[in-house]
Biopython code that builds the backbone (N, CA, C, O; Angstrom):
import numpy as np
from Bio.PDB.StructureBuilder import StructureBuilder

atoms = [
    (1, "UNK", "N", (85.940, 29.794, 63.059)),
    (1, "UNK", "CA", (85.822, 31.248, 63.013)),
    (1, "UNK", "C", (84.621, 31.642, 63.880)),
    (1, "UNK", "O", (83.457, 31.272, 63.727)),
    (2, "UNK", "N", (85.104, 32.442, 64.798)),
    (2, "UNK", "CA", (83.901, 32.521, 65.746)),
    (2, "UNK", "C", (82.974, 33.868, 64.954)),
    (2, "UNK", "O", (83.292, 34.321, 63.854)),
    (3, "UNK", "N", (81.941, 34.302, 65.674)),
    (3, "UNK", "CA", (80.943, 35.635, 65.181)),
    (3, "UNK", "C", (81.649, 36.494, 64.913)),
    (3, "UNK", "O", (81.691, 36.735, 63.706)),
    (4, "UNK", "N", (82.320, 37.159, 65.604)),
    (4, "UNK", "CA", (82.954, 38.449, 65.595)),
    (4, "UNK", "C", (84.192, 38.647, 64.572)),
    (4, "UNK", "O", (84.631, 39.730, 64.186)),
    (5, "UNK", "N", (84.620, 37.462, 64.250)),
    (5, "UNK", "CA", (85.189, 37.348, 63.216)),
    (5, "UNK", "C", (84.753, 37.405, 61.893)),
    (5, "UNK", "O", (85.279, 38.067, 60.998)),
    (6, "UNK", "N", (83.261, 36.312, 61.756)),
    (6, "UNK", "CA", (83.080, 36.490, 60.358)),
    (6, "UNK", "C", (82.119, 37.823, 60.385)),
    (6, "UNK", "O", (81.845, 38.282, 59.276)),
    (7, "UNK", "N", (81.665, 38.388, 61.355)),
    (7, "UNK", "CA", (81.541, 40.299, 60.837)),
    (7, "UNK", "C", (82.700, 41.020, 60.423)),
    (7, "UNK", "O", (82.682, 41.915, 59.578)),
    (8, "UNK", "N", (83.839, 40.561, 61.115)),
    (8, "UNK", "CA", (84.967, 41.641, 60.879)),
    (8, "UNK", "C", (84.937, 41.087, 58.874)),
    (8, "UNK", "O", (84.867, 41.703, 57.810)),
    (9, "UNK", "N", (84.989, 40.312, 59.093)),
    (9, "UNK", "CA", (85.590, 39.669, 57.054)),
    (9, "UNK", "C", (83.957, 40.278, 56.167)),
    (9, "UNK", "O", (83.919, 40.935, 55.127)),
    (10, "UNK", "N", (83.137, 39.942, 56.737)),
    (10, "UNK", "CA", (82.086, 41.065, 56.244)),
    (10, "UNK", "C", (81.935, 42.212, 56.014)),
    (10, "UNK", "O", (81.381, 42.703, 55.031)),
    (11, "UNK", "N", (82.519, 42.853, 57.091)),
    (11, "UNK", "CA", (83.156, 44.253, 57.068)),
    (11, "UNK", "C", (84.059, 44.811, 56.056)),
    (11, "UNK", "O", (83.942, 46.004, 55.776)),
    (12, "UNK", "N", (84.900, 44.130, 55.504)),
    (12, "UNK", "CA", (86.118, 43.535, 54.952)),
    (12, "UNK", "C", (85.853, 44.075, 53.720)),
    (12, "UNK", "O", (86.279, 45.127, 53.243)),
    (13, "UNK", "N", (84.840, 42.962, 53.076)),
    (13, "UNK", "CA", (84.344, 42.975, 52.152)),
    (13, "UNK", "C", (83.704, 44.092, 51.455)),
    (13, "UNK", "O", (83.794, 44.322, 50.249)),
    (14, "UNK", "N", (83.004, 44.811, 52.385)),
    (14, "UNK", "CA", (81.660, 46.058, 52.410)),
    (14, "UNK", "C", (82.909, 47.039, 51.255)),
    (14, "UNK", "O", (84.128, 47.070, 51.424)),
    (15, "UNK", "N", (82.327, 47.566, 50.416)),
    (15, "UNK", "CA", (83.055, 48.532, 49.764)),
    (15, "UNK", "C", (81.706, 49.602, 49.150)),
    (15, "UNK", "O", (80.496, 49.384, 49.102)),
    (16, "UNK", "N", (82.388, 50.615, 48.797)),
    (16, "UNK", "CA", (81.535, 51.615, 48.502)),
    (16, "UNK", "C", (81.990, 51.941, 46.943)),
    (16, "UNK", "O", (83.043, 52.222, 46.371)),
    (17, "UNK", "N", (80.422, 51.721, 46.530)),
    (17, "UNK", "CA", (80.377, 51.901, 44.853)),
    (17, "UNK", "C", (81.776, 50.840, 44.284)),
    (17, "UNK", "O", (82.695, 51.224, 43.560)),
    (18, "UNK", "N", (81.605, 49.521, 44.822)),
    (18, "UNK", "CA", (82.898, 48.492, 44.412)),
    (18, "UNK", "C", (84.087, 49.148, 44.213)),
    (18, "UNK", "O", (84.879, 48.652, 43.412)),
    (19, "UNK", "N", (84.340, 50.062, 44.725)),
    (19, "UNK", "CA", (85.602, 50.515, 44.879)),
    (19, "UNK", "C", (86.870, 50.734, 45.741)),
    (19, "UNK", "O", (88.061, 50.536, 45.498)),
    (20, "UNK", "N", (86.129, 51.274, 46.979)),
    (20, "UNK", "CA", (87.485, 51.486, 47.966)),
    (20, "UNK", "C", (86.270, 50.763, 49.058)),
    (20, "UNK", "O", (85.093, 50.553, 48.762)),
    (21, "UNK", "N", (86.993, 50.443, 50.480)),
    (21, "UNK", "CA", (86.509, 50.216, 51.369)),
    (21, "UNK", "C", (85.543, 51.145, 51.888)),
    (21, "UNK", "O", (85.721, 52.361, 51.820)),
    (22, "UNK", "N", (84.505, 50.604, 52.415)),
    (22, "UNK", "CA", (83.431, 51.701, 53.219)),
    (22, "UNK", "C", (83.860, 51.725, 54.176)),
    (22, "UNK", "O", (83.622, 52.880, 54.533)),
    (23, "UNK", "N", (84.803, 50.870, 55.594)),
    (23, "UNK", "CA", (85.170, 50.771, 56.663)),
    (23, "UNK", "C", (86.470, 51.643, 56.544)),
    (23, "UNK", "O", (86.960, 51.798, 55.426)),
    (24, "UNK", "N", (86.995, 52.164, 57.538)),
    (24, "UNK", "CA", (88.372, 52.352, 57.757)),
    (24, "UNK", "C", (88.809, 51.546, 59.302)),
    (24, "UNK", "O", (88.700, 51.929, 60.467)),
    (25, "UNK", "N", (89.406, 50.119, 58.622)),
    (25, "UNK", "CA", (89.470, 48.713, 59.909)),
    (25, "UNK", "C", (90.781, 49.077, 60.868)),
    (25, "UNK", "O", (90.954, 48.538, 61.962)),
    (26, "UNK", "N", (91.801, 50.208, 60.220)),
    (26, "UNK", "CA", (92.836, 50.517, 61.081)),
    (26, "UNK", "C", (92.674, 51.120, 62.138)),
    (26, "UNK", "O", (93.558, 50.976, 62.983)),
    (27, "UNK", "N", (91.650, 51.886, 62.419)),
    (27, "UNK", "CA", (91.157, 52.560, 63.284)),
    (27, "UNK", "C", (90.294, 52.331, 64.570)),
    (27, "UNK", "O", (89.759, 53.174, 65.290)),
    (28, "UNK", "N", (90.301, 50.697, 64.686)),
    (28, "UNK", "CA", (89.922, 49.967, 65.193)),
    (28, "UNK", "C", (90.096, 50.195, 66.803)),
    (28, "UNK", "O", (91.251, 50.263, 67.224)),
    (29, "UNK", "N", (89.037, 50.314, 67.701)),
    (29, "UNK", "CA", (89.012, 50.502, 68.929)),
    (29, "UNK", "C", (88.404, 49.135, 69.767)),
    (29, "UNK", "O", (87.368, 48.533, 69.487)),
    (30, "UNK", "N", (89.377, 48.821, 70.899)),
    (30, "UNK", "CA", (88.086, 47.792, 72.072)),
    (30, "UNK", "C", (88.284, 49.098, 73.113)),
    (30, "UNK", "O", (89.040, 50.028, 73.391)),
    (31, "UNK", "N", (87.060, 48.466, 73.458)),
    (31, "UNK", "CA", (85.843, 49.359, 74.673)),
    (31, "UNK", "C", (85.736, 48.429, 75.894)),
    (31, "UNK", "O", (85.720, 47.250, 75.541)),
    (32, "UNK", "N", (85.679, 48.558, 76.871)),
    (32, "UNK", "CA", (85.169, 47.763, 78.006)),
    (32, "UNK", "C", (84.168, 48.913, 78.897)),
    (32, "UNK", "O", (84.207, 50.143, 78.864)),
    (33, "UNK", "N", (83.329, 48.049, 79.640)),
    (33, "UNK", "CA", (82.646, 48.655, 80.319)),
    (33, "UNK", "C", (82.492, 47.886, 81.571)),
    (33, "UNK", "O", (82.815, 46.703, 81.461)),
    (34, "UNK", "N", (82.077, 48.265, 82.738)),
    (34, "UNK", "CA", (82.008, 47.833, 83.626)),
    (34, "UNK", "C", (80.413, 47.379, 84.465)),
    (34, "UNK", "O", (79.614, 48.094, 85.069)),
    (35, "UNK", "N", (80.409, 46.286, 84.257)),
    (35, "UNK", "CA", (78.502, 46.137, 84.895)),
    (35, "UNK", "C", (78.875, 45.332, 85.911)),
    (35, "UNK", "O", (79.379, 44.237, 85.665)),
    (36, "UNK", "N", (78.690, 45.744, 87.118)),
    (36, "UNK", "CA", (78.189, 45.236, 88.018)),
    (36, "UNK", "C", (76.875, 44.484, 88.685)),
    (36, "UNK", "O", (75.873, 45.186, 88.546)),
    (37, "UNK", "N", (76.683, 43.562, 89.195)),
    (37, "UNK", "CA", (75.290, 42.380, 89.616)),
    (37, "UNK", "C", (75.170, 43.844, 90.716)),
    (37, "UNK", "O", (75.946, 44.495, 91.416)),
    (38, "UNK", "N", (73.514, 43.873, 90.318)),
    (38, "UNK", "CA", (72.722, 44.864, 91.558)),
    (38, "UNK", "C", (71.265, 43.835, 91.446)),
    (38, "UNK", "O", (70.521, 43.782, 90.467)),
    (39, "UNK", "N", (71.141, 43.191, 92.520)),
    (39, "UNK", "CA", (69.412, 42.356, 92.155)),
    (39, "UNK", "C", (68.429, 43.464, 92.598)),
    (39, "UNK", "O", (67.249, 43.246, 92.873)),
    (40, "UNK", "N", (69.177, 44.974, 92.652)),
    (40, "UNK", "CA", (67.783, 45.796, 93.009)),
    (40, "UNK", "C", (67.333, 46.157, 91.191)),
    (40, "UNK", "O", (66.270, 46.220, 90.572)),
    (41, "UNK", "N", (68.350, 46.277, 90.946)),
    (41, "UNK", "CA", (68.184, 46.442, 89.456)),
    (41, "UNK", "C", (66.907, 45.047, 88.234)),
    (41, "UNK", "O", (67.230, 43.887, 87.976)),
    (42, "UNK", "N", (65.497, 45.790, 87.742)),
    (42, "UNK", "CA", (65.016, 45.080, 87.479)),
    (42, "UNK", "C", (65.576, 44.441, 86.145)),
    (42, "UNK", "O", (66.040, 45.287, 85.380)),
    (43, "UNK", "N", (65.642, 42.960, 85.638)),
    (43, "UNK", "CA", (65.698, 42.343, 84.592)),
    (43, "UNK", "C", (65.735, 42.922, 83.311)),
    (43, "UNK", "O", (64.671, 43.394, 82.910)),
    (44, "UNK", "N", (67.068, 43.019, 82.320)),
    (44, "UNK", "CA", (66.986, 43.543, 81.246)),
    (44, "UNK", "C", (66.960, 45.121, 81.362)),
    (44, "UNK", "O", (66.483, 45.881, 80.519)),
    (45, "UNK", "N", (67.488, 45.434, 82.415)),
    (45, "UNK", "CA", (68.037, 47.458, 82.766)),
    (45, "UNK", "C", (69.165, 47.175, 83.139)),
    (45, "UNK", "O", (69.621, 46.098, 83.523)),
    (46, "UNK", "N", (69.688, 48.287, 83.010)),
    (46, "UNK", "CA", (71.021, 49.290, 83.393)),
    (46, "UNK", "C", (70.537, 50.293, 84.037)),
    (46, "UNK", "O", (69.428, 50.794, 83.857)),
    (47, "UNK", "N", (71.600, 50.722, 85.047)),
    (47, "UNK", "CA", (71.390, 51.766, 85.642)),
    (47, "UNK", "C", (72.868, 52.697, 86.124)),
    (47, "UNK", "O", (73.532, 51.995, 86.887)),
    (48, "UNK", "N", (73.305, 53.604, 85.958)),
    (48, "UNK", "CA", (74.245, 53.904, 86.263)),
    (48, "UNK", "C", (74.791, 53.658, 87.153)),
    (48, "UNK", "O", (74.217, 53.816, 88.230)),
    (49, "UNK", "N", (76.379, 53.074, 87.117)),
    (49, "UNK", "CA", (77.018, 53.047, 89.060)),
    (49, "UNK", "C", (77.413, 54.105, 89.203)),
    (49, "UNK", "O", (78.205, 54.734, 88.502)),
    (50, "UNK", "N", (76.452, 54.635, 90.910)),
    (50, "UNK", "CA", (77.152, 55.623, 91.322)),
    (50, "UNK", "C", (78.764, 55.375, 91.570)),
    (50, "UNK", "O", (79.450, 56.362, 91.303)),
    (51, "UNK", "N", (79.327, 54.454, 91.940)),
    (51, "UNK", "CA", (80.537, 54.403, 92.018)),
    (51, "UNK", "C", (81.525, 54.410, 91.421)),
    (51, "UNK", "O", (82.571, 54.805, 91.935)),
    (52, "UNK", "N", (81.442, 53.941, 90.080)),
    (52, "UNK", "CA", (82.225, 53.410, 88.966)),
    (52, "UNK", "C", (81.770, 54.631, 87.351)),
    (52, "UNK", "O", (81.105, 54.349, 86.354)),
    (53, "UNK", "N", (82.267, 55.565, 87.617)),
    (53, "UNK", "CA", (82.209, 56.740, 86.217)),
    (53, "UNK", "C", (81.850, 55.674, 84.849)),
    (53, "UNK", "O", (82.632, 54.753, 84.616)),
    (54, "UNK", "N", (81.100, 55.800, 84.321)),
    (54, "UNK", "CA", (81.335, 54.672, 82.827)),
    (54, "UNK", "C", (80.308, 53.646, 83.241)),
    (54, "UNK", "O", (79.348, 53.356, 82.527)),
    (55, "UNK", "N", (80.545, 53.109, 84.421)),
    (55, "UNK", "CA", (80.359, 51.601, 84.698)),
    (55, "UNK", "C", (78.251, 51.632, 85.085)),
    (55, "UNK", "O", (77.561, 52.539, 85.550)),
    (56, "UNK", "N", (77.933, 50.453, 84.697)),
    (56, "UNK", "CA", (76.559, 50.318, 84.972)),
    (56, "UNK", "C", (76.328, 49.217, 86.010)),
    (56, "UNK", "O", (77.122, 48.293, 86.188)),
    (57, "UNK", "N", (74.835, 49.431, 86.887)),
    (57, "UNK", "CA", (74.409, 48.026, 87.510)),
    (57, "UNK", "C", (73.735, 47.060, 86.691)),
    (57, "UNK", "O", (73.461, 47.365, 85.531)),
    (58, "UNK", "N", (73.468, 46.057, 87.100)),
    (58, "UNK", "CA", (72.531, 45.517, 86.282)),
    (58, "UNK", "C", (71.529, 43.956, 86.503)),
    (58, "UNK", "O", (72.245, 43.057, 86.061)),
    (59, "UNK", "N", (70.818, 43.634, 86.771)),
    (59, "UNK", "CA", (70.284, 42.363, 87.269)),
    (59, "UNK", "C", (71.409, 40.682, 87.028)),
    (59, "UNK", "O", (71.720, 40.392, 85.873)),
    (60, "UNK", "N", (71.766, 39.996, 87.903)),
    (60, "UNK", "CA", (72.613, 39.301, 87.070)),
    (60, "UNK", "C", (72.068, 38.250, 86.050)),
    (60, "UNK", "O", (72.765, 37.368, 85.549)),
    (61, "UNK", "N", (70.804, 38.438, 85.814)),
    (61, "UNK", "CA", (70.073, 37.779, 85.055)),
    (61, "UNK", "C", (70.662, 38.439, 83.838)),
    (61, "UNK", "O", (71.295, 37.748, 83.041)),
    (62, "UNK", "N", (70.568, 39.177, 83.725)),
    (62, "UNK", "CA", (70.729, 40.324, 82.601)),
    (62, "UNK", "C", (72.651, 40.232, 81.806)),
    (62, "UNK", "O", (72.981, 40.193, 80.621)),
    (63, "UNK", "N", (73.529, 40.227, 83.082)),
    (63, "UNK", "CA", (74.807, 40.247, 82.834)),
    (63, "UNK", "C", (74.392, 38.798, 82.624)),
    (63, "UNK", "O", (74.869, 38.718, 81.492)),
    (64, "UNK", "N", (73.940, 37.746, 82.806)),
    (64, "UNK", "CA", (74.141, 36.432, 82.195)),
    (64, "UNK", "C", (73.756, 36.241, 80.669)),
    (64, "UNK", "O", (74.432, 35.778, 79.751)),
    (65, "UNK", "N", (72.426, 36.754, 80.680)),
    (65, "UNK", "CA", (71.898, 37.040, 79.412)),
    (65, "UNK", "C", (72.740, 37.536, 77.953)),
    (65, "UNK", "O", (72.692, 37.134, 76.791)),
    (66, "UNK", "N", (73.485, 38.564, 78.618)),
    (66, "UNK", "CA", (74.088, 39.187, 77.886)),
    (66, "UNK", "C", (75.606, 38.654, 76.719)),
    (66, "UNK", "O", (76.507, 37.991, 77.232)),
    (67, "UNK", "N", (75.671, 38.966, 75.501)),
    (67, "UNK", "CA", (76.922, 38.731, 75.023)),
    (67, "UNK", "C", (78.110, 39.322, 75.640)),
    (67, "UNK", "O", (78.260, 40.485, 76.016)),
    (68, "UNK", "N", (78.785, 38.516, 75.679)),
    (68, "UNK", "CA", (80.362, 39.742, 76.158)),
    (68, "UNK", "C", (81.408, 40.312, 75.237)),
    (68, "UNK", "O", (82.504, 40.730, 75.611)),
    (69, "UNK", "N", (81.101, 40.296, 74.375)),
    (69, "UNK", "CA", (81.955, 40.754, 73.003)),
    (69, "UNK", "C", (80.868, 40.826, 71.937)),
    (69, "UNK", "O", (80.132, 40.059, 71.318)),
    (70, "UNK", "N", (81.144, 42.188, 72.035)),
    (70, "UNK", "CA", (79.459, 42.779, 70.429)),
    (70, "UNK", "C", (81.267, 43.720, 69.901)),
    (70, "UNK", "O", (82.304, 44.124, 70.429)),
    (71, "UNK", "N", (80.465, 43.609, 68.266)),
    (71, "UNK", "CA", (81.215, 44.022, 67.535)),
    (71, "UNK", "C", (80.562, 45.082, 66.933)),
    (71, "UNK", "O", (79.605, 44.849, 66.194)),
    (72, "UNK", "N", (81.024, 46.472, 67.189)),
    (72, "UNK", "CA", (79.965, 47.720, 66.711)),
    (72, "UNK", "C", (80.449, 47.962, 65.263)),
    (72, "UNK", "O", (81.525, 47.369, 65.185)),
    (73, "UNK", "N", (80.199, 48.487, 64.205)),
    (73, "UNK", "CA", (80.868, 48.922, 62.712)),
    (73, "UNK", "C", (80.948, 50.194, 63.067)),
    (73, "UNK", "O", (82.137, 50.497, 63.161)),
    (74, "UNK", "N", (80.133, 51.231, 63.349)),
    (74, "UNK", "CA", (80.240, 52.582, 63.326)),
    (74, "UNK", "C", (79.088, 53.245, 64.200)),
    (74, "UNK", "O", (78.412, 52.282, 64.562)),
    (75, "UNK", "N", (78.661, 54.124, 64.595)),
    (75, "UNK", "CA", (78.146, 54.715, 65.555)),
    (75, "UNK", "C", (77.031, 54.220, 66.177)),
    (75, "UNK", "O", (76.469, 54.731, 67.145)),
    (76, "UNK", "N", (76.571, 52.729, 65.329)),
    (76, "UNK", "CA", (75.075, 52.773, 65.974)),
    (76, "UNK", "C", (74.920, 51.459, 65.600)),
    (76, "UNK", "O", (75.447, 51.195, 64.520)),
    (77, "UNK", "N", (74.398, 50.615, 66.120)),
    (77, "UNK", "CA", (74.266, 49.371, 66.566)),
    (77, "UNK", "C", (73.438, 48.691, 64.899)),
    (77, "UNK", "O", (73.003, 47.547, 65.032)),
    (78, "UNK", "N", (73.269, 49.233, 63.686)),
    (78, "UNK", "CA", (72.337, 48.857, 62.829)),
    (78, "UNK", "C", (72.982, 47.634, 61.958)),
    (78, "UNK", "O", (72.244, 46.824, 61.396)),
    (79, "UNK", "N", (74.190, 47.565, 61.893)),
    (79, "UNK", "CA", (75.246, 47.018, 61.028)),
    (79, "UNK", "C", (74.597, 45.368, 61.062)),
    (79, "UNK", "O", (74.270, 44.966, 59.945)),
    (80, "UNK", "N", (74.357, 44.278, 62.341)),
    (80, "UNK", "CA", (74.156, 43.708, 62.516)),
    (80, "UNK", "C", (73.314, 43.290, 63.224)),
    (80, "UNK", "O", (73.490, 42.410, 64.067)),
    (81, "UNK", "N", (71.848, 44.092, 62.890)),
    (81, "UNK", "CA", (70.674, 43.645, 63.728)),
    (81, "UNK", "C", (69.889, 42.487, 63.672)),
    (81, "UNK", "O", (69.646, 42.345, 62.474)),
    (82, "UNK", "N", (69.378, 41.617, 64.271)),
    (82, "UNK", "CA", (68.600, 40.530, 63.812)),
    (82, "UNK", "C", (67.508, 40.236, 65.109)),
    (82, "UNK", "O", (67.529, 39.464, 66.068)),
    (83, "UNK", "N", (66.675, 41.132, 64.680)),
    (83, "UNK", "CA", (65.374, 41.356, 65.759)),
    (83, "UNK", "C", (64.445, 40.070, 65.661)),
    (83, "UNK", "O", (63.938, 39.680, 64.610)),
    (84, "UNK", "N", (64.307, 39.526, 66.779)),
    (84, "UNK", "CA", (63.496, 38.475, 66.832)),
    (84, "UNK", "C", (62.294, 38.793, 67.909)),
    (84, "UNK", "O", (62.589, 39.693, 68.696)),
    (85, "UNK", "N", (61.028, 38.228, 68.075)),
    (85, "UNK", "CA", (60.384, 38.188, 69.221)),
    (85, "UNK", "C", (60.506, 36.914, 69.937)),
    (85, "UNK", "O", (60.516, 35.727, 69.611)),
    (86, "UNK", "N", (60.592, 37.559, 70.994)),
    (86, "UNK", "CA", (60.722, 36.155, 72.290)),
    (86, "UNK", "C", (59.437, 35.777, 72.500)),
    (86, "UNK", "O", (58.416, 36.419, 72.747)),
    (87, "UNK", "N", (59.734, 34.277, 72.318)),
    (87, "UNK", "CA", (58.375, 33.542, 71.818)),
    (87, "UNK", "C", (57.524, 33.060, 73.258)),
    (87, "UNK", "O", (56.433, 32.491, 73.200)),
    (88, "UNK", "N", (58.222, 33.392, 74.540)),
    (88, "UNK", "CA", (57.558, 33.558, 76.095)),
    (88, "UNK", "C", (57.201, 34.909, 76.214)),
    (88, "UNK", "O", (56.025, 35.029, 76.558)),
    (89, "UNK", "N", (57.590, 35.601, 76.110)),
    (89, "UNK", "CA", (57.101, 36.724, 76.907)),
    (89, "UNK", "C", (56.992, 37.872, 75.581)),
    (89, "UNK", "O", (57.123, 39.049, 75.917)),
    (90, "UNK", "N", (56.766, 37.594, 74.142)),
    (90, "UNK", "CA", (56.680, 38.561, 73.251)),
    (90, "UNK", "C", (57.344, 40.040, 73.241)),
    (90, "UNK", "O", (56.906, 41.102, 72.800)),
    (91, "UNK", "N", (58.796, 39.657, 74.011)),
    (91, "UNK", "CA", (59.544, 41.235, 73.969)),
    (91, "UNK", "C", (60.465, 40.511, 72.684)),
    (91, "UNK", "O", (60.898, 39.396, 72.391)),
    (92, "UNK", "N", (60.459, 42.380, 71.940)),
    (92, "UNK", "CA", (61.271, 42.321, 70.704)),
    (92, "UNK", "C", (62.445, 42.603, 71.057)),
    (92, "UNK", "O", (62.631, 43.675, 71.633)),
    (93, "UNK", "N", (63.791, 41.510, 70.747)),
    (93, "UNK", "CA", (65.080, 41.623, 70.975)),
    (93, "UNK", "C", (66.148, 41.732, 70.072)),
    (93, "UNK", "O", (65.907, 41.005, 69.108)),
    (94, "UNK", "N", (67.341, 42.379, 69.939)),
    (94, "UNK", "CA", (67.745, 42.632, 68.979)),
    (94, "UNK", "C", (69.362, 41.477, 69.401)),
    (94, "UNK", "O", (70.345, 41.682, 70.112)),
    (95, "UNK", "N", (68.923, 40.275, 68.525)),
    (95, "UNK", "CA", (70.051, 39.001, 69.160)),
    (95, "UNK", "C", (71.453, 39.373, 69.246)),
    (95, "UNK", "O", (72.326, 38.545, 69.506)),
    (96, "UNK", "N", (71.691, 40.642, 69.026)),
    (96, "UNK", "CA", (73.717, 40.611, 68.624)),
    (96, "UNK", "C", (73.811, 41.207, 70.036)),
    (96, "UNK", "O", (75.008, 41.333, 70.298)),
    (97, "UNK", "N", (73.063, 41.615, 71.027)),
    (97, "UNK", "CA", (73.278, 41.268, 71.869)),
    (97, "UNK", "C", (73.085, 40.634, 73.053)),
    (97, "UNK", "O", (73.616, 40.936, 74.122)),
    (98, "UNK", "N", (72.136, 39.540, 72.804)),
    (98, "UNK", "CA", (71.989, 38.762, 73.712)),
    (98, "UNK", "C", (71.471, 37.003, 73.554)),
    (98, "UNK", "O", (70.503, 36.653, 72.878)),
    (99, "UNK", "N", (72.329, 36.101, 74.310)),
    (99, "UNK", "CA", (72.198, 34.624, 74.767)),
    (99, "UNK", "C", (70.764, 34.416, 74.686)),
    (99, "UNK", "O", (70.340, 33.941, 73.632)),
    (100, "UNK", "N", (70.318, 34.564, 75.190)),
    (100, "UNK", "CA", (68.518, 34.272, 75.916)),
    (100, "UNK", "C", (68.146, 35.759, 76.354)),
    (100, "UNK", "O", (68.787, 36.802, 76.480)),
    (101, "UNK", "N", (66.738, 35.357, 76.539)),
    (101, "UNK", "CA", (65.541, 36.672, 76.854)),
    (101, "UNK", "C", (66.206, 37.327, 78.255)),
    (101, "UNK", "O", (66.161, 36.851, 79.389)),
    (102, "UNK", "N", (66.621, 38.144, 77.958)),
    (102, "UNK", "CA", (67.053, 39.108, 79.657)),
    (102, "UNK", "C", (65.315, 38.854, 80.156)),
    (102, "UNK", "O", (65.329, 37.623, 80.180)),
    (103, "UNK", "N", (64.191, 39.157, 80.469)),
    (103, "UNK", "CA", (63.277, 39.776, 80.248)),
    (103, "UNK", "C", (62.512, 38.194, 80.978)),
    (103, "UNK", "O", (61.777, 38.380, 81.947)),
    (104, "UNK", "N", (62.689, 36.879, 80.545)),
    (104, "UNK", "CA", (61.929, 35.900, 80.717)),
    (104, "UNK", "C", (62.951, 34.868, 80.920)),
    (104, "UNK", "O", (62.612, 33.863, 81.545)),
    (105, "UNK", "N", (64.103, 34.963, 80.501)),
    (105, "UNK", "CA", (65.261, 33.815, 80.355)),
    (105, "UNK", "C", (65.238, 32.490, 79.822)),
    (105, "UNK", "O", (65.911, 31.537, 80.215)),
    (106, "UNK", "N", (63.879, 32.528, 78.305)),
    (106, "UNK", "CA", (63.586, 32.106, 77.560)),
    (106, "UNK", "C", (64.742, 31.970, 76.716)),
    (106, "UNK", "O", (65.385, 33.006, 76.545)),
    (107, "UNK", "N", (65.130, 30.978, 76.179)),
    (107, "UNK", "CA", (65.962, 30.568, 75.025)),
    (107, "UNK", "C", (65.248, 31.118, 73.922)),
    (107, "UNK", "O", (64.020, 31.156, 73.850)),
    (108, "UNK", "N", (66.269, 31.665, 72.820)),
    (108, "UNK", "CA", (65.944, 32.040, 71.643)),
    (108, "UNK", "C", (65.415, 30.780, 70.143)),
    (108, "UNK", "O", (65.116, 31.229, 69.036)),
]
sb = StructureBuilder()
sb.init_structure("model")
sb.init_model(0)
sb.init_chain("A")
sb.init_seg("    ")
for serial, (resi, resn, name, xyz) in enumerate(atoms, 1):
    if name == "N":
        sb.init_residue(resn, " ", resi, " ")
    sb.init_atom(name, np.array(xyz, "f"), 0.0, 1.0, " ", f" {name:<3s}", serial, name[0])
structure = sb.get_structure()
């Protein structure tokens, strides 16, 4: 069972006042976005593509860094945070979405 799975069965689980579900899982959306490698773009940014409506640039340090499948619950990224400090370069990262340090390319 990979990550994104055992959030979804977590999710699953979540009920409000043990009664009905807090999620509504039918309603279920995937998202894609589009990031493009820009090495003008510094480490650990986004920047809008002018070309691509939606789509961002981004260092390819950064698109390497990065997870490619985050699993959101509802409007805001809190569901599954697990903030660590990167123990090279002391930036605070929030791991659900990312491999290694965008920032230093320090392993977690």
């Amino acid at each position: 069972m990979n990550d994104n799975e055992k959030k979804l069965q977590q999710l699953k689980a979540t009920s409000w006042q043990g009664q009905k579900a807090y999620y509504d899982l039918s309603a279920r959306q995937d998202y894609s976005v589009s990031i493009v490698a820009d090495h003008s773009v510094s480490p650990a940014k986004f920047k809008p593509n002018p070309k691509i409506p939606g789509g961002y640039l981004a260092h390819p340090t950064t698109i390497a860094a990065m997870k490619k499948d985050i699993f959101v619950a509802d409007n805001n990224f809190s569901e599954f945070e697990e903030w660590v400090d990167c123990k090279s370069c002391q930036t605070k990262l929030d791991m659900q979405f990312w491999h290694f340090c965008p920032h230093c390319e320090s392993s977690f």
